[in-house]
C-alpha positions as CSV (number, residue, x, y, z in Angstrom):
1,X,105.0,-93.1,52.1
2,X,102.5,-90.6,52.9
3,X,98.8,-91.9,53.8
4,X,97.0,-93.6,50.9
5,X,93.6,-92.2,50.8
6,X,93.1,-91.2,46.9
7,X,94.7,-90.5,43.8
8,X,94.2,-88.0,40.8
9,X,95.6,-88.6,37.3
10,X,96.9,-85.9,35.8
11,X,97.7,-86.0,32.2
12,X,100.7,-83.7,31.8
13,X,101.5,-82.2,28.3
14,X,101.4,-79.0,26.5
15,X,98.3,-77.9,28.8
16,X,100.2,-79.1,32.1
17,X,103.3,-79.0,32.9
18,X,104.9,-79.6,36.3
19,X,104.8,-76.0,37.6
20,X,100.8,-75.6,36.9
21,X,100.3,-79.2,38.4
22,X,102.3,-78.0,41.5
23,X,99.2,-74.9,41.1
24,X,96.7,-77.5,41.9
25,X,97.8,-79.0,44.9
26,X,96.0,-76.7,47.4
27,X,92.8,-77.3,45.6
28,X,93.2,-81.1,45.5
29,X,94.4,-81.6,49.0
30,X,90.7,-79.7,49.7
31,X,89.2,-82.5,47.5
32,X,90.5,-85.5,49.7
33,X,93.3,-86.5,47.2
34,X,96.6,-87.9,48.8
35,X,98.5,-88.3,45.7
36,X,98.9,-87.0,42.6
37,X,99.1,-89.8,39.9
38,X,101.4,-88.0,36.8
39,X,101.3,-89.0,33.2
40,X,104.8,-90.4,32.2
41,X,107.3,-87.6,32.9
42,X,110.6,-88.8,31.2
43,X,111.9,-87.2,27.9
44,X,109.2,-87.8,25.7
45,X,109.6,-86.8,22.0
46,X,109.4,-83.6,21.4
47,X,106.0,-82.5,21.0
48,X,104.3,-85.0,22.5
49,X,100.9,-85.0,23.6
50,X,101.0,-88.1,26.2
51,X,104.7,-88.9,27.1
52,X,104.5,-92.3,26.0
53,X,106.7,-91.7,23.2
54,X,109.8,-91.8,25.6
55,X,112.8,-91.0,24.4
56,X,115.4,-90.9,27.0
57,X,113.9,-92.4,30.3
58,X,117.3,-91.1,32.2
59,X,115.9,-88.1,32.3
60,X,113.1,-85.8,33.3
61,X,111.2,-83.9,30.4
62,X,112.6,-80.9,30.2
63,X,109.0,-79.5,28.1
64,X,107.3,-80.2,31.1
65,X,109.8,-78.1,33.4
66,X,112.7,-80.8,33.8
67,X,114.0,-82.0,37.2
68,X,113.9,-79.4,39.3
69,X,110.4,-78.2,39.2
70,X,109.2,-82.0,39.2
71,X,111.0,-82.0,42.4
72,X,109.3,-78.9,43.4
73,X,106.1,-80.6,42.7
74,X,106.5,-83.8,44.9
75,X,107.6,-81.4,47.6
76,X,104.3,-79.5,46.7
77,X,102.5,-81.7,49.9
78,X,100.8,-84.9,48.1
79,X,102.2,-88.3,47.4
80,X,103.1,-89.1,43.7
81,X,102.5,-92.0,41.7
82,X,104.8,-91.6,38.7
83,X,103.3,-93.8,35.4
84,X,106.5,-95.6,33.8
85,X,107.1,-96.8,30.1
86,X,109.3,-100.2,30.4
87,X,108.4,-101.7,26.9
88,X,108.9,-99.3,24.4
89,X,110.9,-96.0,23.3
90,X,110.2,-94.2,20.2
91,X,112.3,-95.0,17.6
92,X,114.2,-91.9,16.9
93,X,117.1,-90.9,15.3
94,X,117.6,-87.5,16.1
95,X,116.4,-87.9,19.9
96,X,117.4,-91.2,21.0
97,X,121.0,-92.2,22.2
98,X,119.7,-95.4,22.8
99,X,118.5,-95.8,19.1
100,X,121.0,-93.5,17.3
101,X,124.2,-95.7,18.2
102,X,123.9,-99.2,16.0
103,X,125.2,-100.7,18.9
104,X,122.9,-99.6,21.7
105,X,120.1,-100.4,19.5
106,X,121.0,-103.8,19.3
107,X,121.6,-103.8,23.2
108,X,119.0,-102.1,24.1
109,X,116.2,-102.5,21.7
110,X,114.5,-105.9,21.1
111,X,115.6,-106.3,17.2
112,X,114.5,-109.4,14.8
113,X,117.9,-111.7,14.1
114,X,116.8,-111.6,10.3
115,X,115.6,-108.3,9.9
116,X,116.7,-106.0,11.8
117,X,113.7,-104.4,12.4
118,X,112.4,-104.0,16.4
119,X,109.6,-105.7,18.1
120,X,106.7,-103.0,17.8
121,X,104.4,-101.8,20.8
122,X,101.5,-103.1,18.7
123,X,100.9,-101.4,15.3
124,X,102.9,-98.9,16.0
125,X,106.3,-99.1,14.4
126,X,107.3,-96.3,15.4
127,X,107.4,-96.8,18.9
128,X,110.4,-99.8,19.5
129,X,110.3,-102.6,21.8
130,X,113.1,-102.7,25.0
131,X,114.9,-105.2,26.0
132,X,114.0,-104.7,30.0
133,X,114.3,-108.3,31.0
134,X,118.5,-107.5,30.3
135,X,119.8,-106.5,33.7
136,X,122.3,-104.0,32.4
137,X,119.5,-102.3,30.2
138,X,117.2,-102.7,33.2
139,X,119.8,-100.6,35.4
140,X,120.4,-98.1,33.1
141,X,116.6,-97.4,31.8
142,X,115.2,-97.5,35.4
143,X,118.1,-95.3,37.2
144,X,115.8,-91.8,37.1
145,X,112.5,-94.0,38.7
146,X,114.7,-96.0,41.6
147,X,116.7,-92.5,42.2
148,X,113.7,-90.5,42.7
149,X,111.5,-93.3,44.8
150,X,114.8,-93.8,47.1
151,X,115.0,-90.2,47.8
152,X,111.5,-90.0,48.9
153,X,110.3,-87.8,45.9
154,X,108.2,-90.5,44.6
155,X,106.0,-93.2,46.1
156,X,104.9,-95.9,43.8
157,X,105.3,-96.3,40.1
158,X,102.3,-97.3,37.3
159,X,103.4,-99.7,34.5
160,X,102.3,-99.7,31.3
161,X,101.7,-102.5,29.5
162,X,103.3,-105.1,31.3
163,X,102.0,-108.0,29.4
164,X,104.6,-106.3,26.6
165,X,107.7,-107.6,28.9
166,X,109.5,-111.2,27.8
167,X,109.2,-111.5,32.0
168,X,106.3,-109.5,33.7
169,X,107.0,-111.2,37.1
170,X,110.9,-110.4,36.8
171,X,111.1,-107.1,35.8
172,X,108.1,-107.0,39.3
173,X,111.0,-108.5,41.6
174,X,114.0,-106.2,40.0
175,X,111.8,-103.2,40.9
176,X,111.4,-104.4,44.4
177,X,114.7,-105.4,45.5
178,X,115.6,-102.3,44.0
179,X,113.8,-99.7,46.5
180,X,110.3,-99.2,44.3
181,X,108.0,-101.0,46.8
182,X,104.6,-99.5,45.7
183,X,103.8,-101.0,42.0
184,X,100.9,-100.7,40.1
185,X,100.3,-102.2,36.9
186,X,98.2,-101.4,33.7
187,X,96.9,-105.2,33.4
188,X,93.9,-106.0,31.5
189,X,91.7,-108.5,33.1
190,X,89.4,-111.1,31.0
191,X,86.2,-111.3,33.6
192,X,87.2,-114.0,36.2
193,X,90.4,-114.0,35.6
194,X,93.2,-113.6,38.5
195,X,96.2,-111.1,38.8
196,X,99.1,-113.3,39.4
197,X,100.9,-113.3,42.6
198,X,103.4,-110.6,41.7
199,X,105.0,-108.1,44.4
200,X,102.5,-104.9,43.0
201,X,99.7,-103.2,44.7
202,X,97.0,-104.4,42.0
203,X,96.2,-103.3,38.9
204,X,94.7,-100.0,37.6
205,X,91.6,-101.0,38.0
206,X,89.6,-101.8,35.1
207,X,88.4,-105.0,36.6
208,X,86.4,-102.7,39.5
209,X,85.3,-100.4,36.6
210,X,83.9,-103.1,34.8
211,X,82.4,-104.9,37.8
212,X,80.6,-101.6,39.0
213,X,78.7,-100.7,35.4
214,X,77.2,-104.5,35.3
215,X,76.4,-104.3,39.1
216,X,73.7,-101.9,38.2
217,X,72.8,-103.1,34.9
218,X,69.3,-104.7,35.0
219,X,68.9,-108.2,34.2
220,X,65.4,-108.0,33.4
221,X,66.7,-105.9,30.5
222,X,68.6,-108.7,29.0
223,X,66.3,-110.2,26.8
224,X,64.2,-107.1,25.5
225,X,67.5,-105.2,24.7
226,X,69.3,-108.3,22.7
227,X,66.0,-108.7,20.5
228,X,65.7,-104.6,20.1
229,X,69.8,-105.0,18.9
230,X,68.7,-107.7,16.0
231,X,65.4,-105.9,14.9
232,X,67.5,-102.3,14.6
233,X,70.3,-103.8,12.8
234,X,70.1,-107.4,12.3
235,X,73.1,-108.5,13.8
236,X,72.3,-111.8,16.0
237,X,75.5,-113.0,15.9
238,X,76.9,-113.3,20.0
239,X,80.0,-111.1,20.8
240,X,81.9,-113.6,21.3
241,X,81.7,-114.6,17.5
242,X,81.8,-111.5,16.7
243,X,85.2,-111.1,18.9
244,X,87.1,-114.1,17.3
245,X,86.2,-113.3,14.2
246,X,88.0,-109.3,14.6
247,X,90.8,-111.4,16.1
248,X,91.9,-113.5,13.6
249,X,91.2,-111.0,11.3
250,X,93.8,-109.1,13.2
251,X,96.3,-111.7,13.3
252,X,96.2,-112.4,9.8
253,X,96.6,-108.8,8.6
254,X,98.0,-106.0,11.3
255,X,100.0,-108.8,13.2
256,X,101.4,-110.9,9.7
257,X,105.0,-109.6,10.7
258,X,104.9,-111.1,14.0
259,X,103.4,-114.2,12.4
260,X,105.9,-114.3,9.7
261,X,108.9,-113.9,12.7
262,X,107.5,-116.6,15.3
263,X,107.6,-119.2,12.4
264,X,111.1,-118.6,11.3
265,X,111.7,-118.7,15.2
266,X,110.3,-121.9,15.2
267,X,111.6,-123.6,12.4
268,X,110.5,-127.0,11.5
269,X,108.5,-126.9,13.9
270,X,106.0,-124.4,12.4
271,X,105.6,-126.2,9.4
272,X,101.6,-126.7,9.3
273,X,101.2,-124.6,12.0
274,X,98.1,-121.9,11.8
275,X,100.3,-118.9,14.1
276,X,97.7,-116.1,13.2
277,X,94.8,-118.8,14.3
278,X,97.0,-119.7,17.1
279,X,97.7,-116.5,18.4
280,X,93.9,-115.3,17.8
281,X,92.6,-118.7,19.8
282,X,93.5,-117.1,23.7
283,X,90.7,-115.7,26.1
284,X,93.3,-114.1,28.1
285,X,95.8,-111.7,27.2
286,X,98.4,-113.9,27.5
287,X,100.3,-116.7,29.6
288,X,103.4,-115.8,31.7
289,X,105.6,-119.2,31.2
290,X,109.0,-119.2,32.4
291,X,111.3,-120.9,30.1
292,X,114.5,-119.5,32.2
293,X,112.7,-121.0,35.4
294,X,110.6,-123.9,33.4
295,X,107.8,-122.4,35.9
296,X,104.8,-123.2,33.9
297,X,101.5,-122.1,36.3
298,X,98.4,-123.9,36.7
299,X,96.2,-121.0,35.0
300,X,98.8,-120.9,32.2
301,X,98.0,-124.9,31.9
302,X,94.2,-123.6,31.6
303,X,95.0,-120.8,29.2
304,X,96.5,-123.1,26.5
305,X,94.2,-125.7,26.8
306,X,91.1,-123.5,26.5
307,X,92.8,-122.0,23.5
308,X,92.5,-125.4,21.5
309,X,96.0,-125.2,20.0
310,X,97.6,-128.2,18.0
311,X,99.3,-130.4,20.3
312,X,102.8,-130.2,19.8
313,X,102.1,-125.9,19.6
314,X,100.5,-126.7,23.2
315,X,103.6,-128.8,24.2
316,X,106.2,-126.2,22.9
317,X,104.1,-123.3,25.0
318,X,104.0,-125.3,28.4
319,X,108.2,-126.1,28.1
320,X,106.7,-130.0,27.7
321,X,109.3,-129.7,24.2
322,X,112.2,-127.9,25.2
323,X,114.6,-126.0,22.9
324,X,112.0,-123.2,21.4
325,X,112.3,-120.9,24.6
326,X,112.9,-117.6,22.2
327,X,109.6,-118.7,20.8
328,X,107.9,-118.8,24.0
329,X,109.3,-115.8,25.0
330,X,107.7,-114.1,21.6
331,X,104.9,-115.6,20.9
332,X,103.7,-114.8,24.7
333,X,104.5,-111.0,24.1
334,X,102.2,-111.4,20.8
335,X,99.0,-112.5,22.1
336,X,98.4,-109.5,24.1
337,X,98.4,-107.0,21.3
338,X,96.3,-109.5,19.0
339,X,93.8,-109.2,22.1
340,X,93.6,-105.6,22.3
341,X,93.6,-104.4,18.7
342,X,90.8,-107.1,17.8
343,X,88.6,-106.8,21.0
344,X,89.1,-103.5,22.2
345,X,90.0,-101.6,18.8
346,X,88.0,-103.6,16.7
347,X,85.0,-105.9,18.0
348,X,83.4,-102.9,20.2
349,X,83.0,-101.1,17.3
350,X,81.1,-103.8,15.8
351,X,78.7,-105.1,19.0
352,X,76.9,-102.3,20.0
353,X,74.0,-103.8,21.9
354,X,74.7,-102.3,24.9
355,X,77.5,-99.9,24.5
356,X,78.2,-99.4,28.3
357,X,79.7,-102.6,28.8
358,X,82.3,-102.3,25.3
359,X,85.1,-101.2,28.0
360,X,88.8,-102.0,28.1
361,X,88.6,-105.4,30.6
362,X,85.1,-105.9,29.8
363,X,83.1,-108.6,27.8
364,X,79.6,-107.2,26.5
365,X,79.1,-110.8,26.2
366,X,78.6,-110.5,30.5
367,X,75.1,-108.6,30.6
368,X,74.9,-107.9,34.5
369,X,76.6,-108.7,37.5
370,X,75.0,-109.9,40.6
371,X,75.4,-108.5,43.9
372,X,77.1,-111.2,45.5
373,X,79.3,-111.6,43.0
374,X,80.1,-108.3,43.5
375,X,81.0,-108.6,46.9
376,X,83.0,-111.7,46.3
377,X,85.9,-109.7,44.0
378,X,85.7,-107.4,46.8
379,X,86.4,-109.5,49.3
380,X,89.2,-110.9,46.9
381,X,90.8,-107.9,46.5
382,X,90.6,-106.7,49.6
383,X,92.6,-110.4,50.6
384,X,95.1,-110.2,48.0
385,X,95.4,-106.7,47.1
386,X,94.3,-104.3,49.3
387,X,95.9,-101.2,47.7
388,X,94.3,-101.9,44.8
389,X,93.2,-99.0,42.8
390,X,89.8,-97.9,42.0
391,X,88.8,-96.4,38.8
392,X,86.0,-95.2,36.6
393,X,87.5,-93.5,33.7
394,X,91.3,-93.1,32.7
395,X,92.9,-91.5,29.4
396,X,92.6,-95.3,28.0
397,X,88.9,-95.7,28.6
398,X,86.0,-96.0,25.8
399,X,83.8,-93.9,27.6
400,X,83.7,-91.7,30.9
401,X,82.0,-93.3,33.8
402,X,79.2,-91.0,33.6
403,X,78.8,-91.7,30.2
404,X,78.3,-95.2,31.0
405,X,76.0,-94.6,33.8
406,X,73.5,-93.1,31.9
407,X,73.9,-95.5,28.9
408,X,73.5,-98.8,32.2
409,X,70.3,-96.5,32.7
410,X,68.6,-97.9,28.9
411,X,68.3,-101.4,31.0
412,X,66.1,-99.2,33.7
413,X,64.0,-97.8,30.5
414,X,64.3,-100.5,27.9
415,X,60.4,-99.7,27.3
416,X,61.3,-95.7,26.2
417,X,64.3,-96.5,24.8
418,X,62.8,-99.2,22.1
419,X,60.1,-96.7,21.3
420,X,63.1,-93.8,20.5
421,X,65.0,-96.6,18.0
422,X,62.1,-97.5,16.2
423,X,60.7,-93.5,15.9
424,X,64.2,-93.0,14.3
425,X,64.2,-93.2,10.1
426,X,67.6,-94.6,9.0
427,X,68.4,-92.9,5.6
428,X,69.5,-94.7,2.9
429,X,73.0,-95.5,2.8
430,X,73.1,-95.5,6.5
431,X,74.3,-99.1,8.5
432,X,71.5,-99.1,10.6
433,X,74.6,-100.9,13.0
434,X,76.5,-97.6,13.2
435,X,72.7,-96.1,13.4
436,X,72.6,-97.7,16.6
437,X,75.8,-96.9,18.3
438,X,74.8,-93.0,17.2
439,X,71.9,-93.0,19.0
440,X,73.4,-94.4,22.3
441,X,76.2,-92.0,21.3
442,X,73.9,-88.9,21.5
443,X,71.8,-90.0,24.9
444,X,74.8,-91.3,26.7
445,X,77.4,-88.1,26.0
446,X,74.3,-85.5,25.6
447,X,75.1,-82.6,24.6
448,X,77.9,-82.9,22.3
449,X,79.4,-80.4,19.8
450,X,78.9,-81.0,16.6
451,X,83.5,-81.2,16.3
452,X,83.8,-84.0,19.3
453,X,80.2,-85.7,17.5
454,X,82.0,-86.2,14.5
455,X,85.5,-86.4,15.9
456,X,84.2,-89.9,17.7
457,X,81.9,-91.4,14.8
458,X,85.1,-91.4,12.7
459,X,87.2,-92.8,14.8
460,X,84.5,-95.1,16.0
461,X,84.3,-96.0,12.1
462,X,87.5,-96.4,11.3
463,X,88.2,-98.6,14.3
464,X,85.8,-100.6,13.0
465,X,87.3,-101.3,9.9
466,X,83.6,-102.4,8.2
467,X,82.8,-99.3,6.1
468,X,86.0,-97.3,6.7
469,X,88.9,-97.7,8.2
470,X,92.6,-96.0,9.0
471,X,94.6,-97.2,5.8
472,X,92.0,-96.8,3.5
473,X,89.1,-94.1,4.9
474,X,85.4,-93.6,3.2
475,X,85.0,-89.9,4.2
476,X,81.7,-90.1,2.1
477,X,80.4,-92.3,4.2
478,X,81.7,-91.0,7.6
479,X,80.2,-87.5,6.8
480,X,77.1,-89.3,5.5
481,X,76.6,-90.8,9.5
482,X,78.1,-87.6,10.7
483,X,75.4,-86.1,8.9
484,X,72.6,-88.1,9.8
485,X,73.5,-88.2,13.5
486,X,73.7,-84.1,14.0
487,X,70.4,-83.9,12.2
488,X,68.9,-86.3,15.3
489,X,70.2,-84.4,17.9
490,X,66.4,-82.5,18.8
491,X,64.6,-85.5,18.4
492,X,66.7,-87.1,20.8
493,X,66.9,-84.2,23.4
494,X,63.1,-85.5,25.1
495,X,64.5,-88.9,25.9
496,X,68.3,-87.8,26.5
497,X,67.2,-85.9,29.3
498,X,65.0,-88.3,30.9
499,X,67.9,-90.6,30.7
500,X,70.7,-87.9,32.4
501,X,68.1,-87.9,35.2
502,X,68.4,-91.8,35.6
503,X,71.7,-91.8,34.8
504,X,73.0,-88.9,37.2
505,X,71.4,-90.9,40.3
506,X,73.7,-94.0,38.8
507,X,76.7,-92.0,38.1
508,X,76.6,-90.5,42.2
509,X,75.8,-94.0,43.6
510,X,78.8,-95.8,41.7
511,X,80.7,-92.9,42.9
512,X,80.2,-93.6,46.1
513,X,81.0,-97.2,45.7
514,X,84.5,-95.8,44.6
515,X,84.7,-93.9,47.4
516,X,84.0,-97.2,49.6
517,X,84.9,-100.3,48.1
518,X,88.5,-102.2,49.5
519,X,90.7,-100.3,47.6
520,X,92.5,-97.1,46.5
521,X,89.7,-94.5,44.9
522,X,91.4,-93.2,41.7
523,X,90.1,-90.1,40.0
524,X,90.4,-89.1,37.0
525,X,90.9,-85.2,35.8
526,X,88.1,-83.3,35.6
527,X,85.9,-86.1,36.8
528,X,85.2,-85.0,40.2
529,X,82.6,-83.0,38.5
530,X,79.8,-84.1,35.7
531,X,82.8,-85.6,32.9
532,X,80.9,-86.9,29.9
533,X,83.9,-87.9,27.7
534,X,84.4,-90.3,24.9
535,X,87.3,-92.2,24.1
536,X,90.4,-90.2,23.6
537,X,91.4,-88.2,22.0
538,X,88.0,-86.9,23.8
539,X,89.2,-87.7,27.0
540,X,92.3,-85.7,27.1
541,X,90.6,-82.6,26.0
542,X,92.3,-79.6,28.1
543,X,90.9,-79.0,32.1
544,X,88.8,-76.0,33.2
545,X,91.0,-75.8,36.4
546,X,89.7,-72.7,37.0
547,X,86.3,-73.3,36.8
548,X,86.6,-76.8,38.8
549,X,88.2,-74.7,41.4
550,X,85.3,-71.9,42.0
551,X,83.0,-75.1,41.6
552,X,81.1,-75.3,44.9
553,X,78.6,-77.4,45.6
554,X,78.6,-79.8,42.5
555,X,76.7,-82.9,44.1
556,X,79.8,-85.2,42.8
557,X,82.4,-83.4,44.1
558,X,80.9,-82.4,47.3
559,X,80.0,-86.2,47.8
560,X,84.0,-87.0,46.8
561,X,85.1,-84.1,49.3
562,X,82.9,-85.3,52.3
563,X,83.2,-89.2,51.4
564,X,87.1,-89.0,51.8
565,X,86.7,-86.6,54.8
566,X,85.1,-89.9,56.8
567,X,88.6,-91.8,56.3
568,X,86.7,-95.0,55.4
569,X,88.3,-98.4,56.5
570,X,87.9,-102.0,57.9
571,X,87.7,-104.9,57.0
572,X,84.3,-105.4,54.2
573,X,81.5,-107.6,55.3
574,X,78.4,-107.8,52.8
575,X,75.0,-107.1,54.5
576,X,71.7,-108.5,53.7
577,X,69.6,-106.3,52.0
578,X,66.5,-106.0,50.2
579,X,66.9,-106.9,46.3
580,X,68.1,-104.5,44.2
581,X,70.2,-103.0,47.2
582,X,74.2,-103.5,47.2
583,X,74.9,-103.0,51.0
584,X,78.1,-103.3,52.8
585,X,79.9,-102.2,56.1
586,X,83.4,-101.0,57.2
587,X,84.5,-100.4,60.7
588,X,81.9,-98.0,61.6
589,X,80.2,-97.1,58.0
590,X,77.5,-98.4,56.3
591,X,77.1,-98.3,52.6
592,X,73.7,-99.3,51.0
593,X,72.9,-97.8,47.4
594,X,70.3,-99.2,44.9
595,X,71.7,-101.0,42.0
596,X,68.1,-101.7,40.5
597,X,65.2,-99.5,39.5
598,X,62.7,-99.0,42.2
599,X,64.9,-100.5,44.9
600,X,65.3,-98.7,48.3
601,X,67.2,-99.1,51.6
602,X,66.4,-98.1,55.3
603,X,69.2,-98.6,57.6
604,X,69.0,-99.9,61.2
605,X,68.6,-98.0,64.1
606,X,71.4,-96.5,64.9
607,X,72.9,-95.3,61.7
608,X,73.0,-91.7,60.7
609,X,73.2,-90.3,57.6
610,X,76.3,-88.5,55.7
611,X,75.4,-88.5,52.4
612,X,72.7,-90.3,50.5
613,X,73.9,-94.1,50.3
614,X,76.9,-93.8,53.7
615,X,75.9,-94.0,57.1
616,X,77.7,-93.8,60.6
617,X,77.2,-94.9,63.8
């Protein structure tokens, strides 16, 4: 495997196929990059957009150029990192074998006994759950990925949604002993909780993401932000309400299916039992109980318990009543979408108090972050998963990094920023809720076309299923706040800049931290530059390539291209520093950057510096 120093993910489609990714390489190797991190690049349905609509994983998309110029391309002179779909195929007649033939669906595919109808990959019912954790369907579905990692081609794989798989930590040790040594997974994180001791490099990093925009969020902002939140819209519930609420709400509408098929799973045993409520009840995504094994961990004992289940539900989940193991198995695979679709897809549309921190792994219920507890999950990391990659925005993410940087900048100005909200006049007919997440909308992603402005406030609507929604939409009212929110956009321009200012001093010093931190730094397309995107389809808008070439002198990408120049390693030791100052050194680098207005750092004697926030000595 070729040196580790940085990846870029590339999101290959009808804009990028294999051949003009190969174009790119020269330019990225110039950047610091080591590897190129692909977008799924198996037979995808035809027309797709993303990839993860997979239908034939034996083989290489032939839209994107097929085998042979995919081989070209990891012969091109950087590593690759290929992102692989193990949970789901899309449920297609005309394009999948595995689907097409009654009885490869029923080997292959994970089909309700009673129905007949597959396990989704959550609401989607088009996209059809696999059957991974089968050894033969494991062989044949993972052939392509092993062949091309044992030949050298590829170096390490991405999961997606692991927590999808009947056994996570299986389907880990199969891709081991099979050749695929360098795994990365797309886990989601609850704040303090801990990646299992699985053979992968780490996650995709989500938990670094969310740990570096609290870092520089100021506390002092905690209280005057909350009470401008309830005087703009009079919401004073906490998010956590807010949260379970959106989560049993999900359970007992999108997810009734699933409901419906752990209870006839169950039998008697679910008589009386509240499965929505129960499956709404977890803080984590989910638990990872063995029934084949009866391995039941200690943080799985802590996951049930905190979820105040019935007792004999508790008992059945933690194998203490044996004989339900196809319920286990299920209902384990269940929580995880639940999670997702009511916190991420539903509750951060709802809690806008501080929009920064409503990210995929984050709580907005967490405020700020304080600097040693910053350096204690890097210390962690850098202990148990060293290889663990870095990230600040991916094609999942609500928001771009730098979006969120200048929107952690309204807790450096929570003085200006509460006299903007109240100059605003909320028309009638207007939630002054939604009100609120327009205006953070307009200063954080500054200036935005009128087509992505309204693209995002109706998805952003919809997702929040209060005054419209996906099945049943209320375009009056989402042109009403598309309206309202294009008419703000000069009396917002004064303060948006003022923010960018803040928030472009932010964006460059968690950059850096990226750049430094134990780790892998992953970077998204596009972001090497100023990338101000919402949440897709916003974020997979089509590259510049040309322009980001003939960019020179950009202050991010010149502080990514001389950053990963230094080759920045050692073991990480915190340094004391003034408040306000997050300060660290490896080997023979310093790393000191203000996470607080006002703050400031002099180094020693002795240190020199590279950029602003690195020295050497």
């Amino acid at each position: 495997m070729a040196e580790l120093r940085a990846t870029y993910r590339l999101q290959l489609g009808p804009q990028l196929d294999f051949r003009g990714a190969r174009e790119l390489v020269p330019y990225l190797r110039d950047l610091g990059i080591s590897h190129l991190y692909l977008s799924p690049s198996l037979q995808a349905r035809a027309g797709s957009t993303h990839g993860y609509d997979v239908v034939d994983p034996t083989s290489v998309s032939e839209e994107l150029g097929g085998e042979e110029e995919l081989r070209r391309l990891c012969e091109a002179g950087l590593g690759v990192v290929l992102d692989v779909v193990p949970n789901h195929m899309a449920a297609s007649e005309d394009e999948n074998p595995f689907w097409r033939d009654p009885l490869l669906r029923a080997k292959f595919f994970d089909l309700d006994w009673r129905t007949g109808v597959s396990r989704r990959f959550f609401d989607i019912g088009e996209l059809a759950g696999v059957r991974i954790e089968d050894p033969e369907v494991f062989e044949v579905l993972s052939r392509k990925v092993i062949e091309l990692v044992r030949e050298g081609l590829v170096d390490g794989v991405r999961i997606d949604h692991p927590d999808g798989l009947a056994n996570p930590a299986q389907y880990f040790r199969r891709l081991r002993e099979s050749g695929v040594e360098h795994v990365w997974i797309e886990k989601i994180l609850e704040p303090g909780e801990q990646l299992r001791d699985w053979p992968v490099e780490g996650t995709t990093g989500y938990e670094f993401l969310n740990d570096t925009t609290a870092l520089f969020v100021d506390p002092a902002a905690e209280e005057p932000l909350t009470a401008l939140y309830e005087e703009a819209t009079g919401e004073s519930r906490s998010f956590e309400e807010l949260a379970a609420e959106a989560k049993l709400e999900q359970a007992r509408t999108t997810f009734d299916p699933e409901a419906d098929q752990l209870a006839a799973r169950l039998g008697e045993a679910s008589e009386g039992l509240d499965l929505p409520l129960a499956l709404a009840s977890f803080h984590v995504y989910r638990t990872y109980v063995d029934p084949d094994t009866g391995l039941v961990d200690g943080l799985d004992r802590e996951a049930v318990r905190a979820a105040r289940l019935p007792p004999r539900l508790a008992a059945i989940l933690l194998l203490e009543e044996r004989g339900h193991d196809a319920f286990v198995i299920r209902f384990q695979q269940t929580t995880p979408p639940v999670m997702a679709k009511g916190v991420e897809d539903t509750a951060f549309y709802r809690y806008h108090r501080l929009v920064a921190l409503n990210e995929v792994g984050g709580s907005p219920g967490r405020f700020s972050l304080p600097v040693d507890e910053f350096h204690a999950a890097n210390l962690e990391r850098a202990r148990r998963f060293p290889l663990h990659l870095l990230a600040s925005q991916t094609h999942d993410t609500k928001r771009s990094g730098d979006v969120r940087a200048r929107l952690v900048a309204l807790s450096w100005l929570p003085d200006e920023w509460a006299e903007l909200v109240r100059s605003v006049e909320i028309p009638a007919g207007v939630h002054p809720n939604d009100a609120y997440l327009v205006l953070q909308t307009l200063v954080g992603a500054w200036p935005l076309t009128r087509e992505r402005l309204d693209g995002y406030l109706e998805k952003a609507l919809r997702e929040g299923k209060l005054r419209s929604g996906w099945l049943e939409p209320d375009e009056a009212y989402e042109r009403r706040l598309q309206d309202f929110a294009w008419s703000l956009r000069e009396d917002v321009e004064p303060f948006a800049r003022r923010l960018a200012e803040v928030g472009a001093g932010i964006a460059l010093a968690q950059t850096l931290l990226k750049l430094t931190c134990p780790g892998v730094p992953d970077i998204y397309q596009g972001d090497e530059v100023w990338s101000f995107n919402l949440v897709d389809p916003d974020n997979r808008r089509p590259v510049d390539w040309a322009a980001l070439r003939a960019e020179r002198g950009h202050p991010k990408q010149d502080l990514i291209r001389r950053v990963l120049a230094e080759r920045i390693e050692g073991e990480y030791e915190a340094v004391d520093a003034p408040d306000g100052v997050c300060a660290f050194v490896r080997g023979r680098h310093l790393v000191a950057v203000p996470v607080r207005p006002g703050a400031a750092y002099e180094p020693p004697p002795g240190w020199r510096p590279v950029v602003p926030g690195l020295y050497v000595r």
